[in-house]
C-alpha positions in Angstrom: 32.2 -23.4 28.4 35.2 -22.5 25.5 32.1 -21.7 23.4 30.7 -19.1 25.7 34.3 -16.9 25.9 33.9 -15.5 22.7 30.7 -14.5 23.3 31.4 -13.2 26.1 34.5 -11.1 24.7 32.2 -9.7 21.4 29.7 -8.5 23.9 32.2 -7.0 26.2 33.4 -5.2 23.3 29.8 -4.1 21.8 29.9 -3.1 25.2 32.4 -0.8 24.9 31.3 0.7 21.9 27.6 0.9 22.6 28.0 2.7 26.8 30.9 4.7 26.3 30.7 8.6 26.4 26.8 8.4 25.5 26.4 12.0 25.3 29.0 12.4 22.3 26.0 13.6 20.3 23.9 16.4 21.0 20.3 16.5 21.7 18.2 15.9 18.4 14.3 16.5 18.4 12.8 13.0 18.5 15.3 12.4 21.7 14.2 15.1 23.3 10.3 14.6 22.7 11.4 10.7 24.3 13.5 13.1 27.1 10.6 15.1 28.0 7.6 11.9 27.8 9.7 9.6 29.7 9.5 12.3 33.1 5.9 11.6 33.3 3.8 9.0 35.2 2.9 6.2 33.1 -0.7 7.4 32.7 0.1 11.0 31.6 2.4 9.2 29.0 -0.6 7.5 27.7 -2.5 10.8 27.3 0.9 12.1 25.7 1.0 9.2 23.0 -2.7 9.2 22.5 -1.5 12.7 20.5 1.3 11.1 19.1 2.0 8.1 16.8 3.8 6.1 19.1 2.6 2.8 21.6 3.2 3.2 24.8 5.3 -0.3 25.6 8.6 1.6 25.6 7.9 4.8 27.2 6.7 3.1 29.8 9.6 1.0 30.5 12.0 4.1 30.2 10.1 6.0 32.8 11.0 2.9 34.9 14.5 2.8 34.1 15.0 6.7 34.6 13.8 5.9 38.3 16.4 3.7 38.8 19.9 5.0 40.7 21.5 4.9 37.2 25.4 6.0 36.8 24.4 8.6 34.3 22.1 11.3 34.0 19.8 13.0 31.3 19.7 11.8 27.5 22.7 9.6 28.5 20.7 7.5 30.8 17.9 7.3 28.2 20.5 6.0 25.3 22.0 3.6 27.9 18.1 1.8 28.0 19.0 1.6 23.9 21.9 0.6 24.4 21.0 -2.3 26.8 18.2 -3.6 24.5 21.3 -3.6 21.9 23.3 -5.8 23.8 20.3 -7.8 24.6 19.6 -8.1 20.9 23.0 -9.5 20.3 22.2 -12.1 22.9 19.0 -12.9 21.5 20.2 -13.4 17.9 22.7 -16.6 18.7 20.5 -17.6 21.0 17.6 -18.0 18.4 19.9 -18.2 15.3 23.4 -18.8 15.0 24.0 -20.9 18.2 23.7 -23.9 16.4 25.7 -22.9 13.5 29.0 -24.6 13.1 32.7 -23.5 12.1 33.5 -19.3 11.7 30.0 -18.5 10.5 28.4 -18.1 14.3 30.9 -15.8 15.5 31.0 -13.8 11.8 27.3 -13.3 11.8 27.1 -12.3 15.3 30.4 -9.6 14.9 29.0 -8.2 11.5 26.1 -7.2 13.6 27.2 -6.3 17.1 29.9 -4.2 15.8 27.6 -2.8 12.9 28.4 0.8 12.6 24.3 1.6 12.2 23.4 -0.3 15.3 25.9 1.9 16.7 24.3 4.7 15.9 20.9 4.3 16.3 21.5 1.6 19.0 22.3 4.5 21.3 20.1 7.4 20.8 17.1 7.7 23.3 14.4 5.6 21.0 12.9 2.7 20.6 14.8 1.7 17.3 16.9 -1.7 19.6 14.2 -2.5 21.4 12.3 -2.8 18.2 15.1 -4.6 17.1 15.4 -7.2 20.1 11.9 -7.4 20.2 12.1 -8.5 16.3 14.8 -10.9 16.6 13.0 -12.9 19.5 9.3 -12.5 17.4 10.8 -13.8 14.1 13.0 -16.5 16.3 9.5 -17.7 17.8 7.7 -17.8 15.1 10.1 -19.8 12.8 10.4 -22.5 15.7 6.5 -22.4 15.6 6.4 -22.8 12.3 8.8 -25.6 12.8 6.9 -27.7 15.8 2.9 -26.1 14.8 2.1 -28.6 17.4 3.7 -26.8 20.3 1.5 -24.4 22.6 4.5 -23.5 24.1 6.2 -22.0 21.2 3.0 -20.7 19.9 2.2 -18.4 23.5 5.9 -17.5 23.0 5.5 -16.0 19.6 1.9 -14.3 20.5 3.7 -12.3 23.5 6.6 -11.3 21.4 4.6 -10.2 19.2 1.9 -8.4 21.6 5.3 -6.9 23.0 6.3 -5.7 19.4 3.1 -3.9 18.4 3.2 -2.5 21.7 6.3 -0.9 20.8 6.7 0.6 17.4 3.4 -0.1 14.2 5.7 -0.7 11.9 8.1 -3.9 12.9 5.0 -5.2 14.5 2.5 -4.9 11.5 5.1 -6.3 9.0 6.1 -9.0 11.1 2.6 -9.8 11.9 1.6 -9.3 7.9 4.8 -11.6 6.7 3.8 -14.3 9.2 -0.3 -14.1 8.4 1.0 -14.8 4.4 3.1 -17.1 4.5 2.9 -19.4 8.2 -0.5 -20.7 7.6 1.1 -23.6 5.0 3.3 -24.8 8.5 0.8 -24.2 11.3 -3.0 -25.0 9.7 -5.6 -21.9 8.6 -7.1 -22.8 12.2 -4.1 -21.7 14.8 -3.8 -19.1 12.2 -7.1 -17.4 13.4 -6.6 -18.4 16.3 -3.5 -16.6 16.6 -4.6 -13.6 15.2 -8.0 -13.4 17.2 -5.9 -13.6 20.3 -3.3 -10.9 19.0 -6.3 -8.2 18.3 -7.8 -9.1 21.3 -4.2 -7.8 23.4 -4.1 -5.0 21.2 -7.9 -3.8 21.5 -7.0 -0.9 24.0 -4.9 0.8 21.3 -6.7 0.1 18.6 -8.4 3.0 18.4 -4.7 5.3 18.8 -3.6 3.0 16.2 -6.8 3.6 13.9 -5.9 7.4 14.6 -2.7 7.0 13.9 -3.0 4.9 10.1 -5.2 7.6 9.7 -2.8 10.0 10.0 -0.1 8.0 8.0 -2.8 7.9 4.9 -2.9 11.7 5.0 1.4 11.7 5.6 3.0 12.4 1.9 2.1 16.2 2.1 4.2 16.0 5.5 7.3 13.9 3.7 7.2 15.8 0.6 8.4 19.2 2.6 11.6 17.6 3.1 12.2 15.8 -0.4 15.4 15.9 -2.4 14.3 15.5 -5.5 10.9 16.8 -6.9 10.6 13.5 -8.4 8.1 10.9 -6.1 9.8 7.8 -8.0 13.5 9.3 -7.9 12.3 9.8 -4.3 12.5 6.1 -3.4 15.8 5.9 -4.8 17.2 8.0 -2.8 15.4 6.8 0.7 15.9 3.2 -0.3 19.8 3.5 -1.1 20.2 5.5 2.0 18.6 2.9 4.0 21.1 0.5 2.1 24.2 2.5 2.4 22.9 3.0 6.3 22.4 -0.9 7.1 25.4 -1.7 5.2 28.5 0.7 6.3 26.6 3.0 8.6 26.2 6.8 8.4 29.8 7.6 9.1 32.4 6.7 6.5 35.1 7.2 4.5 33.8 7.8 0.8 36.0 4.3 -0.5 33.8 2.7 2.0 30.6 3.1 -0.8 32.2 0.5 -2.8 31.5 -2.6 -0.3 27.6 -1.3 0.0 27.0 -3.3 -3.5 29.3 -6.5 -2.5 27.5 -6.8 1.1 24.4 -6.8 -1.0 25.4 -9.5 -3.6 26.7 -11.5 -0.5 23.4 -11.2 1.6 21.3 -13.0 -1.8 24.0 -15.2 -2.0 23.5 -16.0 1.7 19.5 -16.0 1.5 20.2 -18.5 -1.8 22.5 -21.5 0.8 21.2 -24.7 1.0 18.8 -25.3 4.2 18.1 -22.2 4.4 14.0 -21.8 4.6 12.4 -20.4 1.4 9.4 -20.0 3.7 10.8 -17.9 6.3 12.7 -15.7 3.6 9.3 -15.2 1.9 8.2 -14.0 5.2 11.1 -11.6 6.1 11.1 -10.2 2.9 7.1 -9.5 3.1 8.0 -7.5 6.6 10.5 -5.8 4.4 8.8 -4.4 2.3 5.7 -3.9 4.0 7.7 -2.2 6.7 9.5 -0.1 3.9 5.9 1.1 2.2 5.0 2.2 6.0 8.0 4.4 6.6 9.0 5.6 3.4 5.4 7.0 3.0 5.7 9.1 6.3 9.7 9.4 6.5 12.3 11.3 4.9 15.5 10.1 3.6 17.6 10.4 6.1 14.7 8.1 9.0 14.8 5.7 6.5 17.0 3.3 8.7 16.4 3.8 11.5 12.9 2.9 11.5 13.8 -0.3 9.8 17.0 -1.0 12.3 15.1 -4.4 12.8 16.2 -5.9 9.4 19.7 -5.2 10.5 20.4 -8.9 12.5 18.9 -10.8 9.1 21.1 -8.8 6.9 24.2 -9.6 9.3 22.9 -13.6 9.1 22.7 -13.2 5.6 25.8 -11.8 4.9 27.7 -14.3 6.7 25.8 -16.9 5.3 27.1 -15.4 1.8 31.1 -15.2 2.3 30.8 -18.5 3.8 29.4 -19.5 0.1 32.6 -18.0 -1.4 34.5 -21.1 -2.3 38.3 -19.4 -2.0 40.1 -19.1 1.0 41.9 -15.8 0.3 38.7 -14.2 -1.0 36.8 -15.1 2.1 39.8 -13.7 4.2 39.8 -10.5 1.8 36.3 -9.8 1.8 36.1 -10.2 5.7 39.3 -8.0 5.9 37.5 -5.2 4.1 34.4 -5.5 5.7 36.4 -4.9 9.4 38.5 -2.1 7.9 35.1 -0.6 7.3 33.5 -0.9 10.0 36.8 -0.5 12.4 36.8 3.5 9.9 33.3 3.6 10.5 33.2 3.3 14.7 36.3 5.5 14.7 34.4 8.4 12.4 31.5 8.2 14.6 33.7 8.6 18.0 35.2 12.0 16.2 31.8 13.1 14.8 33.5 12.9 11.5 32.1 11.8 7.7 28.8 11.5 9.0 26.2 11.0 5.8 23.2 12.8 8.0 25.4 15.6 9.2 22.2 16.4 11.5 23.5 13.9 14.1 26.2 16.1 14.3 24.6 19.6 14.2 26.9 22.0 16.5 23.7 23.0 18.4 25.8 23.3 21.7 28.0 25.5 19.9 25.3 27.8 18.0 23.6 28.1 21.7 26.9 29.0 23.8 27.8 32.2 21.0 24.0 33.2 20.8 23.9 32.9 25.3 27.3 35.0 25.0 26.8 37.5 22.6 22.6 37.9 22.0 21.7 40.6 23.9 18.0 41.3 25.6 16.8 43.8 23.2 17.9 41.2 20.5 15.7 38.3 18.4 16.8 34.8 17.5 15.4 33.4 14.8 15.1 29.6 14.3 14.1 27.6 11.3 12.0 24.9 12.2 11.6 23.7 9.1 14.9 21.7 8.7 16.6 22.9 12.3 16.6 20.9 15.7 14.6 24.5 16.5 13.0 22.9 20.1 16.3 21.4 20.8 18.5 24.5 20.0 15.8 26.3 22.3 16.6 23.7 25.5 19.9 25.2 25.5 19.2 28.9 24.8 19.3 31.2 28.1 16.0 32.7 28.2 18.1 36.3 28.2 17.3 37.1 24.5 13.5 36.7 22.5 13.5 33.9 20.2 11.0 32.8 17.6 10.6 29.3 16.1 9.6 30.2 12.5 7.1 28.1 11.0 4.1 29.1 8.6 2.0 31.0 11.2 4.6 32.6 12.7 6.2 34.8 9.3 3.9 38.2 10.5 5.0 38.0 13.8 8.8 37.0 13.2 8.7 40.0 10.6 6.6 42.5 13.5 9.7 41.5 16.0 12.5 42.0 13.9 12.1 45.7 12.8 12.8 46.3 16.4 15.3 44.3 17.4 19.1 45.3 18.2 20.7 42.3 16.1 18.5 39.6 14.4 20.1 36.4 14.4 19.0 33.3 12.6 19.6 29.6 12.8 18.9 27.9 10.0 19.9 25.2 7.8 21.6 26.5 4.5 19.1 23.6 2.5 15.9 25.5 2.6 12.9 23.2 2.8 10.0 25.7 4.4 6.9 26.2 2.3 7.0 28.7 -0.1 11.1 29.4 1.2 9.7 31.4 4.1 12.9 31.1 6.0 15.0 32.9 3.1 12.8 35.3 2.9 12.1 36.3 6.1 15.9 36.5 7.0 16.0 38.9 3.5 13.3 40.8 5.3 14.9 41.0 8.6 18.6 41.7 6.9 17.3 44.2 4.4 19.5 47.5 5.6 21.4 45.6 8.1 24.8 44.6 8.1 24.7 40.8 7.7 27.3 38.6 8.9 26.8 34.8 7.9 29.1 32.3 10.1 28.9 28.9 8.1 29.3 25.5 10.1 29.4 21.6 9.4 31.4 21.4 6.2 30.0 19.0 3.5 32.6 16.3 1.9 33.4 16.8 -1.8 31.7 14.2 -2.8 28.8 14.9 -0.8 28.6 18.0 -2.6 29.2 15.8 -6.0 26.2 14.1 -4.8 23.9 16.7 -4.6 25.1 18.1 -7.9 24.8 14.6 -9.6 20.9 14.9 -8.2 20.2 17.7 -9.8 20.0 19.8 -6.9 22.2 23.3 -8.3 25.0 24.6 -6.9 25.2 22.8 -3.6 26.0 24.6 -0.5 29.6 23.9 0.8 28.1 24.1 4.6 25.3 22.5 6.2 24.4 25.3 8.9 24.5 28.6 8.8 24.0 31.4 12.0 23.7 34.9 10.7 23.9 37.8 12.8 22.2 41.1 11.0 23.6 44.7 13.1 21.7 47.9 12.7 24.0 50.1 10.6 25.3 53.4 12.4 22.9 55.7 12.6 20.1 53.6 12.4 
């Protein structure tokens, strides 16, 4: 029983942290393609995904939770399902992993993750990102015990449904998973219960498998997609930059003080150190770290830099056992002690940053799309034209909070003629945009010098970037970087004209 209360304190605290205020951050465009699926039966969700690249497991279960008589309404009721699988995940983790540990390192590894700044991020926007991740924990926690007992049909139909449950959900933790445990298990549970396993695991997934087909299909065919929102022009400089963002991301989290940086490389040297103690299995770390990078290869080839981590959220409870495993290695007292201090400074700056939508390294979690929308719904007049980048602009979410009183055009490729037609008639021409322009060809700059051209421009510059965010960007070669990160410009008809 004295075991249990600090359990029970740490998840009344991740608690805490992972229901409160859930709509502190505004509608992004992924939540609001989950926002408007979820409001479907299940089988028009099916239809929905079929066009999509997602499995259907958790749009299905969020369509039941939304029916439920919930205490909150909207994108907050969707990112309290997230943040309930979170919770869950926490749960899951000492109940597969650390419960049998003994001395500081249980309660270490399970605070490093429960209070993880990136599991508070992403543990409460409206995806599937903690269920993937509680879905992982329980696969990789069956599987090992399999591995363990090859004997046991019991633990063997355990694994098969997590996993079933976990390709069901997201491709990627459930392919990796599947591909780390196909390489590396057969030594522990025979060649035969191998196939066997893997016969029965196509078999579940045979009425996707043509969606999935579609959808590796469309993955082969991604890098033209990725490349429109590259930083560097550089493919191999490319995967330095998505890979230390994931690393900086799964380490301090997205929203931090800049002396935070400095801990990325020692929570890194701790997590080998951990992976390298004594008992640990070689054979299961050969199998995480095939998931790894297996699951790494299938997002970084259709994701940007800043999706990195999300999409690989999953690692996130390994890299928390890991870690804990590592200081508990350190063979000082006071260094131990120091190193924990530090870590909970960071993370403690970290939540609090988050809370006041401060330091964020993805400043589109922050985007002041409420704000934007109220001065275009109270100024934007009816014989006026909003123009939205959609190129590197939450352009359908921005639109969800528009009025309807004044025209606006979402500017992509095909839409240039018509966005050019509109504007020579329009009162004011106002465009959202993102002052980083990624469109093909800059189409965005120069249809706004198009639209502008005679006008009298006023530019109104939001989202500040850090100094050393801008050092960053200089250091990567990118020019002069801008000073803000969005940018609504209002362009008046001159008197007279």
């Amino acid at each position: 029983m004295a075991r249990s209360v600090p359990l029970a304190a740490l998840l009344c605290l991740e608690a805490w942290l992972l229901f409160w205020h859930l709509d502190l951050l505004p509608l992004w465009g992924d939540e609001l393609f989950t926002l408007n699926t979820a409001q479907h039966p299940v089988g028009e969700i099916i239809s929905i995904l079929e066009r999509d690249v997602h499995p259907p497991l958790y749009y299905a279960l969020l369509h039941a939770w939304a029916a439920l008589p919930l205490p909150w309404a909207g994108v907050a009721a969707l990112r309290a399902f997230s943040a309930l699988w979170a919770l869950l995940a926490t749960l899951l983790l000492d109940l597969f992993w650390t419960r049998s540990w003994k001395g500081v390192e249980r309660w270490l590894a399970l605070g490093l993750f429960a209070l993880s700044p990136c599991l508070l991020l992403y543990g409460r926007m409206a995806r599937s990102y903690s269920m993937q991740v509680a879905l992982a924990v329980l696969c990789l926690g069956m599987l090992r015990r399999w591995m363990q007992e090859p004997a046991s049909t019991r633990l063997a139909c355990g694994a098969f449904a997590a996993m079933v449950a976990l390709l069901y959900t997201h491709y990627v933790p459930g392919v990796a998973v599947l591909a780390g445990f196909l390489l590396t298990g057969w030594s522990s549970v025979g060649l035969r219960r191998i196939a066997v396993f893997s016969s029965a695991a196509a078999v579940a997934y045979f009425p996707w498998v043509i969606i999935f087909i579609r959808a590796l299909r469309r993955w082969g065919e991604a890098s033209a997609f990725a490349a429109n929102y590259a930083v560097s022009g550089h493919s191999s400089f490319e995967h330095v930059i998505k890979a230390g963002f994931g690393l900086v991301s799964l380490t301090i989290g997205e929203s931090f003080l800049a002396a935070s940086l400095v801990l990325v490389p020692v929570i890194l040297l701790l997590a080998v150190l951990g992976a390298r103690t004594p008992g640990v299995s070689r054979q299961f770390i050969a199998m995480l770290a095939i998931a790894a990078g297996v699951g790494y290869i299938g997002v970084a080839r259709w994701e940007s830099y800043p999706f990195i981590p999300a999409r690989l959220l999953w690692l996130l409870p390994f890299l928390s056992l890991a870690v804990a495993l590592g200081i508990a290695q350190l063979r000082r007292p006071a260094i131990r002690i120091g190193v924990v201090l530090a870590l909970l400074l960071s993370y403690a700056s970290s939540d609090l940053s988050y809370f006041r939508r401060e330091n964020f390294l993805n400043l589109g979690y922050v985007a002041p799309l409420p704000e934007i929308a109220a001065r275009l719904n109270r100024e934007a007049r009816a014989e006026d034209l909003i123009i939205v980048d959609a190129y590197n602009t939450d352009a359908q979410a921005l639109g969800r909070l528009l009025s309807g009183r004044t025209p606006y055009i979402i500017l992509e490729e095909n839409k240039t003629s018509e966005a050019r037609r509109l504007a020579r008639s329009a009162g004011t021409v106002w465009i959202a945009r993102n002052t980083r322009d990624v469109s093909p060809g800059r189409i965005t700059t120069q249809v706004q010098s198009e639209a502008c051209a005679g006008r009298l421009e006023r530019d109104t510059l939001l989202v500040p970037y850090a100094p050393w965010q801008q050092a960053a960007m200089r250091i990567a070669g990118l020019g002069p970087p801008p000073t803000h990160f969005y940018q609504l410009t209002a362009c008046d008809r001159a008197p007279g004209q």
